[in-house]
N, C-alpha and C positions, 0 to 999 in steps of 0.2 A: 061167585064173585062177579061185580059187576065189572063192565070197562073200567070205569073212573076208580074203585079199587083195585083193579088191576094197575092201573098206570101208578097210582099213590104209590100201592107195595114197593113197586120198580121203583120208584123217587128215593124212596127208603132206603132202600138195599144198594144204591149205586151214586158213586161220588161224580154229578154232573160239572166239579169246576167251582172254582171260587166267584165271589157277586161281580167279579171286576172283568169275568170271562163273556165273550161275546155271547149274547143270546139271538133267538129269531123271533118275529114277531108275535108269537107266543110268550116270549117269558124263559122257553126253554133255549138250554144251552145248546146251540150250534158250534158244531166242530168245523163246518169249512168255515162263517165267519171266523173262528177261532184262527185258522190256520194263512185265512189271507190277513186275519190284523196282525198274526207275524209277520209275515211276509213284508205289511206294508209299515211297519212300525206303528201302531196303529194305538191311540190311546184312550180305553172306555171312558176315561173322567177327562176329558179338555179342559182346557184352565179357562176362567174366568173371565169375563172382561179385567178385571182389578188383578188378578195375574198378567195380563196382559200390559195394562198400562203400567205395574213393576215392571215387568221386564224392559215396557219400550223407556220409561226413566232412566233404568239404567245401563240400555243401550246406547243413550244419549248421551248420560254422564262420560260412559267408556271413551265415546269419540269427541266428544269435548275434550277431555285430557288429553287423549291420542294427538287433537288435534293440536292443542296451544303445543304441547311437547315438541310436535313437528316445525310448527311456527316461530318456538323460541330457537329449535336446532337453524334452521333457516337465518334469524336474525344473529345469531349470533357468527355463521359464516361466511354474513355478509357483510356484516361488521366489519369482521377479520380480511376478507378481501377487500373490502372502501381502502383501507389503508393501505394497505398492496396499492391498491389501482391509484391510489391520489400521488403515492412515490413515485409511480409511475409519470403519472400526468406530470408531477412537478419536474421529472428528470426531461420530459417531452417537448415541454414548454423552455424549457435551458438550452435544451441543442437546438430548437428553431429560432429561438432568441438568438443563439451564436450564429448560424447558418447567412441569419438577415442582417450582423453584422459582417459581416466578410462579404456579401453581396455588396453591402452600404461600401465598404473600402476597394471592392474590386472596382466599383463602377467610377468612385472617385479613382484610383490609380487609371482607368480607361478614358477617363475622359483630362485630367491633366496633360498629356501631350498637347489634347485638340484644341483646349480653349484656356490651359492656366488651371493652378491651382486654386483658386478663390476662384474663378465662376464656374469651374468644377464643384466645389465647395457649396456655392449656392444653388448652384442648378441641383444637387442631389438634397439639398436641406429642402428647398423650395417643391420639390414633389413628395417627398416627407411630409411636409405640413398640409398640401393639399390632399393626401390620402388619409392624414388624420384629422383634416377637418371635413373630409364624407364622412368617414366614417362617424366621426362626431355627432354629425347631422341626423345621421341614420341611429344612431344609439337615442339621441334626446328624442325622435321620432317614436320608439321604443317605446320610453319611459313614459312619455306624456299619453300616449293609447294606452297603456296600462293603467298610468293613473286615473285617467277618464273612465276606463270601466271599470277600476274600484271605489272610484269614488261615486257613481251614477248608479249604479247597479242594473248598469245597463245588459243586454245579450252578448254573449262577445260569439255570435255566430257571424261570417264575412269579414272577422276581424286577424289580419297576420300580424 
């Protein structure tokens, strides 16, 4: 018998592993490859490009859902707090409301001994109207830069 019937016989006579088993760069079945593509999890057929781009679709799909899911939990708890917080605001804005009347009446009661009730009376109206006519000033100041850069479309970089 020659080598190469000798080797055949043995091929014959002996289960080298199924086609999916690692071989070496012969053809034949290698048992350490075998034993590190355990090791390493290790898989003879790799997928595809087109396996690949299914998977990365619907890896995308998964986090897209995942994500609007997260996005609507979010807007929905924010919702649900806006309205907390604007009760809040509203109740905030009543006690400072109340707060600057009792100032308005302590400061008239303060100054009635010094000067009378009526220039009491006007001296506290008269600083009233001058701090709502700054502030007046400073709001239309506001609106008029705003409306200038949306009506120009202009940069609004340097702009407060």
């Amino acid at each position: 018998m020659t080598g190469n019937e000798a080797m055949l016989s043995e091929r014959e006579t002996h289960d080298f592993g199924s086609s999916d088993d690692p071989v070496d760069a012969t053809g034949d079945y290698d048992p350490v490859a075998a034993r590190r593509a355990d090791a390493e999890g290790y898989d003879p057929d790799p997928p595809s490009l087109i396996d690949d781009a299914k998977a990365l679709y619907e890896d995308g799909t998964a986090y897209v859902q995942a994500e609007l899911a997260f996005q609507k939990t979010r807007a929905k708890y924010a919702a649900n707090r806006s309205g907390q917080i604007a009760g809040y605001a509203a109740g905030l804005l009543a006690i400072v409301h109340l707060a600057l009347i009792a100032l308005v009446i302590g400061v008239l009661i303060a100054l009635i001994p010094a000067v009378g009730a009526w220039a009491a009376t006007g001296i506290v109206v008269g600083v009233l109207l001058v701090l709502a006519a700054i502030t007046g000033f400073a709001l239309k100041s506001k609106i008029d830069r705003l409306r200038n850069v949306l009506a120009d479309n202009r940069p609004t970089e340097n702009l407060r």
